[in-house]
VEXDREN-352929 format. One record per atom (N, C-alpha, C): x, y, z; residue in three letters. Coordinates in steps of 0.1 Angstrom, whole numbers, padded with zeros to 4 digits, always signed. Atoms other than C-alpha are relative to their C-alpha. Layout:
N
XYZALA
...
end
This chain:
275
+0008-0012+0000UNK
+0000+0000+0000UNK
+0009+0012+0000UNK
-0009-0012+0002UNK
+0012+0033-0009UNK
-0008+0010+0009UNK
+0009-0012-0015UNK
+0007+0068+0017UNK
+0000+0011-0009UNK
+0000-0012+0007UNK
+0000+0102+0004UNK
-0007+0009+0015UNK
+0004-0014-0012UNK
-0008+0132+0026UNK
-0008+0011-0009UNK
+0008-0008+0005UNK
-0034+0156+0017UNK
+0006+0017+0010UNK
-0004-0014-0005UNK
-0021+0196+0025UNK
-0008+0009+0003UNK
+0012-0003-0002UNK
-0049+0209+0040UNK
-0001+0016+0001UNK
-0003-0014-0008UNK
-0036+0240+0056UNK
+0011+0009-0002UNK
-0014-0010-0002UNK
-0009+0269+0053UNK
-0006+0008-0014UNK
-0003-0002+0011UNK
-0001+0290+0027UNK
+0010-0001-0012UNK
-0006+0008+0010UNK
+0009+0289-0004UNK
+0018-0004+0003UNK
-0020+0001-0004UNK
+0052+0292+0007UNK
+0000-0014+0013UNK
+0003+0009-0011UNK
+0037+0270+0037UNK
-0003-0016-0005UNK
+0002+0017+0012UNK
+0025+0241+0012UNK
+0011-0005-0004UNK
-0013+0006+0004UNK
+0054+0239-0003UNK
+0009-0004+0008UNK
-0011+0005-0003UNK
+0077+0233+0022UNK
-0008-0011+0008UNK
+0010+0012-0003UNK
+0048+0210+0033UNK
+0004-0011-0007UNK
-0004+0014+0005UNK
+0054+0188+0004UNK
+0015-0002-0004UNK
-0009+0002-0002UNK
+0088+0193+0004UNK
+0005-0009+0010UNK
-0004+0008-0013UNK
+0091+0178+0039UNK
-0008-0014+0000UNK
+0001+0018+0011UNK
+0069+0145+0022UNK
+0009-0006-0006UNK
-0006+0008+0010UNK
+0088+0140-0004UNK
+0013-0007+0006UNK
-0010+0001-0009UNK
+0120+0141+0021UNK
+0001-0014+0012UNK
+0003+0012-0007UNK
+0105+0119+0047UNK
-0015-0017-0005UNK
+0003+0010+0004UNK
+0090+0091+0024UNK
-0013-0005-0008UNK
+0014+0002+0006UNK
+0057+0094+0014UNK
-0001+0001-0012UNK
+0000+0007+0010UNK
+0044+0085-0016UNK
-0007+0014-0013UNK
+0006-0010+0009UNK
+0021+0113-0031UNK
-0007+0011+0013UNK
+0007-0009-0008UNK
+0010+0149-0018UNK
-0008+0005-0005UNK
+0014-0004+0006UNK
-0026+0165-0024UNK
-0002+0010+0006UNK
+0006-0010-0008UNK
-0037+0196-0022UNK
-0018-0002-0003UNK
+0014+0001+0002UNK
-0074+0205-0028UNK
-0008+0009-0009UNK
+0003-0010+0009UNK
-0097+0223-0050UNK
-0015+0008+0005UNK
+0012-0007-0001UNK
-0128+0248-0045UNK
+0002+0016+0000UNK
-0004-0011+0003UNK
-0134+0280-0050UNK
-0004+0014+0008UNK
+0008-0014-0013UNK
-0157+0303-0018UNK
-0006-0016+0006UNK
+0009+0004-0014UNK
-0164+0282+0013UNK
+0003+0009+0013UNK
+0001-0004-0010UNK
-0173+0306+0037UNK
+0015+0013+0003UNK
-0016-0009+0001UNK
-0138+0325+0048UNK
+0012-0009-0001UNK
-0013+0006+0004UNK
-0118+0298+0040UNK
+0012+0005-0008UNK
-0011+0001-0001UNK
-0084+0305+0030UNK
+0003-0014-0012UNK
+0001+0009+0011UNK
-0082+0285-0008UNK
+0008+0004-0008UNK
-0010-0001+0013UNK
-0055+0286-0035UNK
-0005-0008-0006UNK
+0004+0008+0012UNK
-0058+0274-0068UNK
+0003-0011-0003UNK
-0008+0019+0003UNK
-0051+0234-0075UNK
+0013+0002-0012UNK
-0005+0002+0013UNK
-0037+0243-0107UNK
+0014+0005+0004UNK
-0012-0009-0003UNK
-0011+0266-0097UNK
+0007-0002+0009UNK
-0008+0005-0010UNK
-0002+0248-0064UNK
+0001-0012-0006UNK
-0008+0019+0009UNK
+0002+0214-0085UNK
+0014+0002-0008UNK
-0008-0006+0012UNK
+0023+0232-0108UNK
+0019+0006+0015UNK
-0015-0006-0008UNK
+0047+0248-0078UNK
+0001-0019+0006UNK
-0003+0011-0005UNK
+0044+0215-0058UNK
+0008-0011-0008UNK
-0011+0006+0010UNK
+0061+0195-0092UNK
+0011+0006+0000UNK
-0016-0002+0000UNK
+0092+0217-0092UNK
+0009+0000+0010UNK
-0011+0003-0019UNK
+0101+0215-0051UNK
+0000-0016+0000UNK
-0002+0010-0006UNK
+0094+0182-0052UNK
+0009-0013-0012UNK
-0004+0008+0012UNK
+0110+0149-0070UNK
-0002-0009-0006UNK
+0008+0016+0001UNK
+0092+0116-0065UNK
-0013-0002+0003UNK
+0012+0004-0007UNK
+0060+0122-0048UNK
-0010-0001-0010UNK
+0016-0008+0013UNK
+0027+0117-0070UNK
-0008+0013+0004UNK
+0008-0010-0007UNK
+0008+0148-0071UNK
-0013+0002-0007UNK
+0015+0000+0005UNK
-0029+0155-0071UNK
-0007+0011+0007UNK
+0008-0007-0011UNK
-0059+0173-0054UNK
-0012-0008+0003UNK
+0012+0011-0010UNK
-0085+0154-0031UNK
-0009+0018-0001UNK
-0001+0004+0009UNK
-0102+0165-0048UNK
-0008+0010-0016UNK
-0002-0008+0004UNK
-0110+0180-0082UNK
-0015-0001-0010UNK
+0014+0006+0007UNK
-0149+0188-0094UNK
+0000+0007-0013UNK
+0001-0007+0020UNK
-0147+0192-0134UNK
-0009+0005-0003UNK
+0014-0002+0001UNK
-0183+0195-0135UNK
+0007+0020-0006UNK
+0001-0013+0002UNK
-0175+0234-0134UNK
+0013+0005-0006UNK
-0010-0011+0016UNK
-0143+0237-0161UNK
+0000-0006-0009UNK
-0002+0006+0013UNK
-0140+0235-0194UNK
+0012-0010-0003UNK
-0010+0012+0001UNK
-0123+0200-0203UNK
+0012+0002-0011UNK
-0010-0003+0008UNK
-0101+0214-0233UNK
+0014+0008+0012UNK
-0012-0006-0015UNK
-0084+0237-0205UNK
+0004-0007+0007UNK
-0006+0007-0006UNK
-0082+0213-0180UNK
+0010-0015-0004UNK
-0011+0009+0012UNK
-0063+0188-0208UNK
+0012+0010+0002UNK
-0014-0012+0006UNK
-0037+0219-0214UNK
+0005+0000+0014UNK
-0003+0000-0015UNK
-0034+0220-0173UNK
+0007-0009+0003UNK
-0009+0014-0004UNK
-0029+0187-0168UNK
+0015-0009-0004UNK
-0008+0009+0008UNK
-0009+0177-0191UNK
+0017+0009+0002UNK
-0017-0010+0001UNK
+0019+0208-0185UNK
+0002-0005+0016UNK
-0004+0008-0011UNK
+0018+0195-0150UNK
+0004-0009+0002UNK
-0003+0014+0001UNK
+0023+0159-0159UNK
+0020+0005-0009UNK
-0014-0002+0008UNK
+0054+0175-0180UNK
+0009+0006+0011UNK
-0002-0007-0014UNK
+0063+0195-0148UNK
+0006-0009+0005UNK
-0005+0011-0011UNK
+0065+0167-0128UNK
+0005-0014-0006UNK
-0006+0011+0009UNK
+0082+0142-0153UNK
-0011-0012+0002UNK
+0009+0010-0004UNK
+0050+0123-0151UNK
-0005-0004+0010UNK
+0004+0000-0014UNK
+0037+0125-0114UNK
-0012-0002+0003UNK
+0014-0005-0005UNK
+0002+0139-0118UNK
-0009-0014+0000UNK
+0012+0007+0001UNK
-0028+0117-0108UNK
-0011+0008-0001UNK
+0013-0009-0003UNK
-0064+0134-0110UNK
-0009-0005+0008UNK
+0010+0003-0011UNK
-0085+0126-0081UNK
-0013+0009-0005UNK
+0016-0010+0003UNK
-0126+0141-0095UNK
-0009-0011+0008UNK
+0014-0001-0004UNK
-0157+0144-0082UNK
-0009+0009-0007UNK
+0014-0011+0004UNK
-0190+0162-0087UNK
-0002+0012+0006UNK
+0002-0013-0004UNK
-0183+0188-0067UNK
-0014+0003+0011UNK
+0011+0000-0010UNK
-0208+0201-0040UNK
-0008+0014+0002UNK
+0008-0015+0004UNK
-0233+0231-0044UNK
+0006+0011+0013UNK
-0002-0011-0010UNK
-0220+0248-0007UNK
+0008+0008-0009UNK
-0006-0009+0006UNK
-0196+0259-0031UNK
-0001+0006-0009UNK
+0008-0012+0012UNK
-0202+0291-0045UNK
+0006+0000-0011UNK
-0002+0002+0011UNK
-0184+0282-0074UNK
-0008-0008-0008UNK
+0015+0003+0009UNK
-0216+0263-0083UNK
-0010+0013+0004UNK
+0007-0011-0008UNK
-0238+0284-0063UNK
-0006+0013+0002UNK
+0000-0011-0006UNK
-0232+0315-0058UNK
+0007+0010-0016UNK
-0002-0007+0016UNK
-0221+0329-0100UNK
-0016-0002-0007UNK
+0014+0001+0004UNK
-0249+0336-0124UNK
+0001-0003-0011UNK
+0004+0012+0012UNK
-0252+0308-0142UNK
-0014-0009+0011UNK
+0011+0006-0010UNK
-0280+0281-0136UNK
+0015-0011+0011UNK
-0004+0010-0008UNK
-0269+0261-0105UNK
-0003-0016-0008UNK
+0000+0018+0004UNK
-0260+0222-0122UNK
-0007-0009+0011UNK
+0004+0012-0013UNK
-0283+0195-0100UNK
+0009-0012-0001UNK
-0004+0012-0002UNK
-0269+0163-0089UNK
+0007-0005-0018UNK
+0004+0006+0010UNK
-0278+0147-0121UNK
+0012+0008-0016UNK
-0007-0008+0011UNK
-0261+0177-0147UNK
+0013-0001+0006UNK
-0016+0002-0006UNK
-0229+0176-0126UNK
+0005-0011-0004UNK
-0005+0017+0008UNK
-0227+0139-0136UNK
+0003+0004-0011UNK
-0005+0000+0020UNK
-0229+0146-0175UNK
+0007+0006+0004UNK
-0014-0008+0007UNK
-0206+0173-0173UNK
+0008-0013+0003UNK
-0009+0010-0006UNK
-0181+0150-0152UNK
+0005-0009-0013UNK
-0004+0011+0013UNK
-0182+0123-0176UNK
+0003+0007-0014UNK
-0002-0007+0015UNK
-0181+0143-0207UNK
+0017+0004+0003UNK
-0016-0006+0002UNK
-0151+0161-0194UNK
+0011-0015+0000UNK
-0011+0015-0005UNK
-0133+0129-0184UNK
-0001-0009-0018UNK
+0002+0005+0015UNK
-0145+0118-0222UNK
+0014+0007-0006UNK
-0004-0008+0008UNK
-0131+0150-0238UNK
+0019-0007+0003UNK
-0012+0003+0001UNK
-0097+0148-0219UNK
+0012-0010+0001UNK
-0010+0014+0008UNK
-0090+0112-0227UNK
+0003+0003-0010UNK
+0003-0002+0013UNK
-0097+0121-0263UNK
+0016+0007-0003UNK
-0010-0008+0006UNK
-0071+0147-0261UNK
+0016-0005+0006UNK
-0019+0008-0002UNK
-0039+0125-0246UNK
+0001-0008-0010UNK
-0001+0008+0008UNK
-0044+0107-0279UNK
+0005+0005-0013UNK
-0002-0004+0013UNK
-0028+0113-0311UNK
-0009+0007-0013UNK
+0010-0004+0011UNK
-0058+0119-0331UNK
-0006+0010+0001UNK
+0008-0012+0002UNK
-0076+0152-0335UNK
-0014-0004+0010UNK
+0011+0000-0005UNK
-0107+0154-0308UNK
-0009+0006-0012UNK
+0014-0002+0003UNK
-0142+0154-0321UNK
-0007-0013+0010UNK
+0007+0003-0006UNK
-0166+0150-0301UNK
-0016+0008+0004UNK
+0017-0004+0001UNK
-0206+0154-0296UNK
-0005-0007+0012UNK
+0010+0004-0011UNK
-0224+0155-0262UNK
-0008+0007+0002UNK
+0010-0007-0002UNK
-0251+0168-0244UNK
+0005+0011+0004UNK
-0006-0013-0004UNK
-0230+0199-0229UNK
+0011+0002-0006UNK
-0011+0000+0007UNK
-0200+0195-0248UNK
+0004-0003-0016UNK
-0002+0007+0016UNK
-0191+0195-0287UNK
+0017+0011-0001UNK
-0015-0003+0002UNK
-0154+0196-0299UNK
+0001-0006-0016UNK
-0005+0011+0009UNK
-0143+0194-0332UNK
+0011+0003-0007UNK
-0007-0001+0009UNK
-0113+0188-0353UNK
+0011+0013+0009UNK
-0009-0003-0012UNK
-0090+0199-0318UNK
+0008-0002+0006UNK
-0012+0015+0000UNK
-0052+0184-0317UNK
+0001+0011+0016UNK
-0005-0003-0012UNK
-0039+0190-0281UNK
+0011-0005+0001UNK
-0013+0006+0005UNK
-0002+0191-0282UNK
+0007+0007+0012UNK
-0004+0014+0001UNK
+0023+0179-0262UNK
-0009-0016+0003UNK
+0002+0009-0002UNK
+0013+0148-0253UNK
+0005-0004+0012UNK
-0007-0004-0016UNK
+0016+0139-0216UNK
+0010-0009+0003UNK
-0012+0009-0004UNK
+0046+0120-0205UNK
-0003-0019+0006UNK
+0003+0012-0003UNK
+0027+0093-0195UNK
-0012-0005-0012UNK
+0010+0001+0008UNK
+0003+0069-0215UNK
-0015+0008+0001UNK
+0010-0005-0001UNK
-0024+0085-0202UNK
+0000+0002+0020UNK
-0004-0005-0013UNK
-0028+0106-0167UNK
-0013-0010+0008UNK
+0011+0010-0007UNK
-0044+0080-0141UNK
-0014+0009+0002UNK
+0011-0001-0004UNK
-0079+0092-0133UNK
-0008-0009+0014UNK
+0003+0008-0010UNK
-0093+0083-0096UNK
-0017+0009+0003UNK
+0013-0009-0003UNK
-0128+0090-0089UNK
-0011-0002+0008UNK
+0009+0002-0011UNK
-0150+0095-0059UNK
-0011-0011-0001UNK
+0008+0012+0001UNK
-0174+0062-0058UNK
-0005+0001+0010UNK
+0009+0006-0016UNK
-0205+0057-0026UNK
-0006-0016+0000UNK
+0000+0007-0006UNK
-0204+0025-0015UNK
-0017+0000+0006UNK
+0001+0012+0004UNK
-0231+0008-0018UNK
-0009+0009-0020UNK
+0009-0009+0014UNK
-0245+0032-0054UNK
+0009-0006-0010UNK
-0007+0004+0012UNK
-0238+0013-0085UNK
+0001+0008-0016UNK
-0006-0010+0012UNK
-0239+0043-0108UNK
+0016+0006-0001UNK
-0015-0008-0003UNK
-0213+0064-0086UNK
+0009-0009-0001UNK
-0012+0011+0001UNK
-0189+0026-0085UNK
+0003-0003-0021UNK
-0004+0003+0018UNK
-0197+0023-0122UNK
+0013+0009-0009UNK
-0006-0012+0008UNK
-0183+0059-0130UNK
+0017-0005+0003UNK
-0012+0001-0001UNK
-0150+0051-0112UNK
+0005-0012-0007UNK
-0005+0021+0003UNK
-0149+0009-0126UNK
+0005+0008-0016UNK
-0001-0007+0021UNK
-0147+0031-0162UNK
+0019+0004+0002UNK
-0013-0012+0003UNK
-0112+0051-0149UNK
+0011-0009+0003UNK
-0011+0007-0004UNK
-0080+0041-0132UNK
-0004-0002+0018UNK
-0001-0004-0013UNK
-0090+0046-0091UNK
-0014-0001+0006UNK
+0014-0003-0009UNK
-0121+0044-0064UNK
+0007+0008+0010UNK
-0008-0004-0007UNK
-0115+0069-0041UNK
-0017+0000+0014UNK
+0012+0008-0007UNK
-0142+0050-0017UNK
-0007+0007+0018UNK
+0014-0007-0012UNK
-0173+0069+0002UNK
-0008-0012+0003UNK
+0011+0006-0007UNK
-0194+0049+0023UNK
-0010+0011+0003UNK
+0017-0010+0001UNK
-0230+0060+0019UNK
-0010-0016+0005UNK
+0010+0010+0000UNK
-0242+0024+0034UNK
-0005+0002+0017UNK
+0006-0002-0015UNK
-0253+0038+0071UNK
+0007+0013+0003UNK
-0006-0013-0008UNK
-0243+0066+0096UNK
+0012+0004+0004UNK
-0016-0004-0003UNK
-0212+0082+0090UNK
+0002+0013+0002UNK
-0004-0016+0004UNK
-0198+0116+0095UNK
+0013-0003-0016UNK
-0009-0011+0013UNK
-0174+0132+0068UNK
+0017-0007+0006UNK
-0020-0001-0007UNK
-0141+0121+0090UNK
+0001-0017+0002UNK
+0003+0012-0006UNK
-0154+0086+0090UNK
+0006-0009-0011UNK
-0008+0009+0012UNK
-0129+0059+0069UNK
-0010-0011-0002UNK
+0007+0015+0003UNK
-0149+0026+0055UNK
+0004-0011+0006UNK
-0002+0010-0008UNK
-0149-0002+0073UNK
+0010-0010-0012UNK
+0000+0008+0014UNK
-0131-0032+0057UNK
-0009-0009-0006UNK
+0008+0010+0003UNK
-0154-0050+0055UNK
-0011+0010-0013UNK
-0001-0008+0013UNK
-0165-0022+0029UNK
+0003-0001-0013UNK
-0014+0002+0006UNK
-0135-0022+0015UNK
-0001-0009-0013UNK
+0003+0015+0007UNK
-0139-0056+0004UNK
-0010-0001-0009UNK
+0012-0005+0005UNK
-0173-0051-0010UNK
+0000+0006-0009UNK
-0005-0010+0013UNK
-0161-0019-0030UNK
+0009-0007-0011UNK
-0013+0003+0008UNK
-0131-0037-0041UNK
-0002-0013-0012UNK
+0003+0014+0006UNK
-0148-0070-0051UNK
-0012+0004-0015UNK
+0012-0003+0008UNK
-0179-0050-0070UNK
+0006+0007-0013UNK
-0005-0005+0008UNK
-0153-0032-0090UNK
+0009-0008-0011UNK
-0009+0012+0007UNK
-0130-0065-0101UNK
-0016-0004-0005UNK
+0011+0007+0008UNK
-0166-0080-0111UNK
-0008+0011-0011UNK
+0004-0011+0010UNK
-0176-0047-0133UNK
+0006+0002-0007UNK
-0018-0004+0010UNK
-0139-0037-0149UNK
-0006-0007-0017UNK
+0002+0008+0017UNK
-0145-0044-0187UNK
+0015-0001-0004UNK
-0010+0001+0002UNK
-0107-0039-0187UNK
+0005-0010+0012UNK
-0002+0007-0010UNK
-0080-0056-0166UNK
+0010+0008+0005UNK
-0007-0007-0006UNK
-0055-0029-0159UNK
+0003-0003+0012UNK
+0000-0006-0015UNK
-0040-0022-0127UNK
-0011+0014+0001UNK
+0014-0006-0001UNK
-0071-0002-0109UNK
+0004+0003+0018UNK
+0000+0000-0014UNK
-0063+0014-0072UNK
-0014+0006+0006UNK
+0009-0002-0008UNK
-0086+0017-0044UNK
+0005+0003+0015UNK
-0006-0012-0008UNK
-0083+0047-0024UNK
-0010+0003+0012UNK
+0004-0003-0016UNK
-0093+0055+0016UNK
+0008+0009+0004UNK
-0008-0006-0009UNK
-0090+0085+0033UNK
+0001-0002+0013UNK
+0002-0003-0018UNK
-0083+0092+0072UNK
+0010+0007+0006UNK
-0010-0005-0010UNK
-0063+0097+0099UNK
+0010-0011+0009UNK
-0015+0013-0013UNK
-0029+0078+0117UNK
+0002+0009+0010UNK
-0007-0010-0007UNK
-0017+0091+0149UNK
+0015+0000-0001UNK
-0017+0002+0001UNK
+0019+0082+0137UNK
+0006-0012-0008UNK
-0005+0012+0008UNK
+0037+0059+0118UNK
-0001-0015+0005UNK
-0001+0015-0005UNK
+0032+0031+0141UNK
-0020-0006+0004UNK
+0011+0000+0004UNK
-0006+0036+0139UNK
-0008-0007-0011UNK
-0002+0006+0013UNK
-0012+0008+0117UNK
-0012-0012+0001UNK
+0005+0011+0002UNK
-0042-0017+0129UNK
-0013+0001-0012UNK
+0008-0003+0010UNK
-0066-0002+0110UNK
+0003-0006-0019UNK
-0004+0001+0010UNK
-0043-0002+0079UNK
+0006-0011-0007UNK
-0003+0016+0001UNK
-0034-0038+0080UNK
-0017-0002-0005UNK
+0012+0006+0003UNK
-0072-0047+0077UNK
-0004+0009-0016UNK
+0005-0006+0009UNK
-0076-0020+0052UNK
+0007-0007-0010UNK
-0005+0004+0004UNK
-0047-0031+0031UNK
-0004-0017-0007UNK
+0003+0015+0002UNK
-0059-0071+0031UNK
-0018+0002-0010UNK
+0011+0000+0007UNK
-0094-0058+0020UNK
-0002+0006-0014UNK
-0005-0004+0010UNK
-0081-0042-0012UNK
+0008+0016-0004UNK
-0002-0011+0005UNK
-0071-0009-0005UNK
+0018+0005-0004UNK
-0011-0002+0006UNK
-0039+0004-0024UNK
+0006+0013-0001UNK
-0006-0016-0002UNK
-0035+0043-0015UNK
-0008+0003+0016UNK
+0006-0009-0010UNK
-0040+0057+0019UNK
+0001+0012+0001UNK
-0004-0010-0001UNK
-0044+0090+0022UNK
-0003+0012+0011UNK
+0006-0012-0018UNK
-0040+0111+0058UNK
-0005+0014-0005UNK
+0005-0013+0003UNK
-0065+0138+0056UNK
-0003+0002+0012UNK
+0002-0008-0013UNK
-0068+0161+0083UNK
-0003+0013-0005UNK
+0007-0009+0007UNK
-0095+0185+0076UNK
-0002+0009+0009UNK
+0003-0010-0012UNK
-0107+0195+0113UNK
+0010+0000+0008UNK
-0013-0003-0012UNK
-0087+0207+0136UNK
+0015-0003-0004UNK
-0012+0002+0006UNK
-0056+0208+0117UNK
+0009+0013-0003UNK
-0007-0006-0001UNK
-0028+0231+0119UNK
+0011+0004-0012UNK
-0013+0001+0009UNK
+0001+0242+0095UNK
+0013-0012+0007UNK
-0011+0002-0011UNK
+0022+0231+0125UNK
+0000-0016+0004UNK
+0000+0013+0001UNK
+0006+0199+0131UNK
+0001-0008-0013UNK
+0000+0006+0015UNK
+0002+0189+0094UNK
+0018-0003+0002UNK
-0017-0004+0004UNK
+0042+0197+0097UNK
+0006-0013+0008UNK
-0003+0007-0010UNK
+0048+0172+0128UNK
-0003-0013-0005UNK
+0003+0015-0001UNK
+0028+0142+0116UNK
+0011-0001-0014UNK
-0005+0001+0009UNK
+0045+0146+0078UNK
+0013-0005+0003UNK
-0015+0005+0000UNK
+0081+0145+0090UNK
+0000-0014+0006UNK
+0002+0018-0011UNK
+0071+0113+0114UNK
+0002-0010-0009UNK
-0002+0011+0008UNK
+0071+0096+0080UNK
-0014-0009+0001UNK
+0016+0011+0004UNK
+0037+0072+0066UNK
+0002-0012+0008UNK
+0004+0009-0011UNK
+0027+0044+0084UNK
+0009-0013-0005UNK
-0009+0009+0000UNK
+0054+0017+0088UNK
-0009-0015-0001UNK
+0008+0013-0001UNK
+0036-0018+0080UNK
+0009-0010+0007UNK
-0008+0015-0004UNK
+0048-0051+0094UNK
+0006-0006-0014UNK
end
């Protein structure tokens, strides 16, 4: 199982020597995050902190936990990605979702607010388009919010194609479907009473992991992703059971009550040491 740390807090000079002090002490991939007005939050741009986070650092994968396309144009986000992927001699993963109306980047601009349901099409459309464009051949394409035609996108990203990981609810076989399509589950439990800070049982785990090997029309390698929380590198029973149940990225997010300072303390401690 591989560790990644999510960079919840600081600013932007603060991030960086955030994932600086990852890459240093072992960890595998660093994440920042994306949105655009919650409340007085304190929010940089994914694009531009992926973009500095590729040249401090030299091994870690980098991404954002996580990133709702729903609200950009997928031609742009192709041109983003892909000078990031060149950035980072091949690093980037994309962690998406659907995004969530508190943020006034749906919300709160005057356009119509996307429901549930339109956030999906875009989603997939984009995720259509900016396959299309890591491919040699000229995009065209015709959807229900999206038409492209006769559109080369050049360079070409350093990798065959940038993973894609995508938020899945446990037990919803539309939301498992969308991710069984990409490279990644990055696995919500929606099958009883959880808060937001609440990791999936394994017994989940197993469930998600098993429902997605029996779906796959491919056979790729396919990870399956759990966030949470360790108190330290030796904080590991959880991650033993998670690990046996299929999961293949952990990623410490520390959303409440989280510090520059603490973020700083658990990072250097180094990811969770297995047996």
């Amino acid at each position: 199982m591989r560790y990644g740390c999510v960079l919840s807090h600081g600013s932007p000079a603060e991030i960086l020597e955030l994932a600086r002090a990852a890459d240093a002490s072992g960890w595998d991939g660093v994440f920042t995050w994306d949105a655009i007005s919650l409340g007085d939050s304190p929010i940089y741009d994914p694009w531009v902190m992926m973009s500095a986070i590729a040249i401090v650092t030299e091994r870690v994968t980098i991404g954002a936990m996580v990133l709702p396309l729903a609200r950009r144009r997928p031609w742009k986000v192709a041109k983003e990605a892909i000078t990031i992927d060149h950035l980072s001699n091949g690093r980037l993963v994309l962690p998406v979702a659907l995004g969530v109306p508190e943020d006034r980047g749906f919300s709160g601009v005057n356009t119509d607010t996307p429901d549930r349901k339109t956030r999906a099409e875009l989603l997939d459309e984009c995720l259509d388009i900016l396959a299309l464009a890591q491919q040699t051949d000229p995009i065209n394409y015709t959807g229900t919010h999206y038409q492209v035609t006769d559109m080369t996108i050049r360079p070409l990203p350093i990798q065959d194609r940038i993973p894609v990981w995508v938020v899945g609810a446990w037990p919803r076989p539309k939301s498992l479907a969308r991710a069984a399509r990409w490279d990644g589950l990055i696995l919500s439990d929606m099958s009883g009473e959880k808060t937001m800070w609440s990791p999936p049982t394994p017994e989940v785990i197993r469930s998600a992991s098993d429902w997605i090997r029996d779906h796959r029309q491919s056979s790729p390698s396919f990870d399956i992703i759990v966030e949470g929380k360790t108190d330290g590198p030796d904080d590991t029973g959880y991650l033993q059971a998670a690990a046996e149940a299929g999961t293949t990225w952990f990623i410490e997010s520390r959303w409440d009550n989280a510090t520059t300072e603490s973020l700083m303390e658990r990072i250097v401690a180094g990811p969770p040491r297995m047996a």
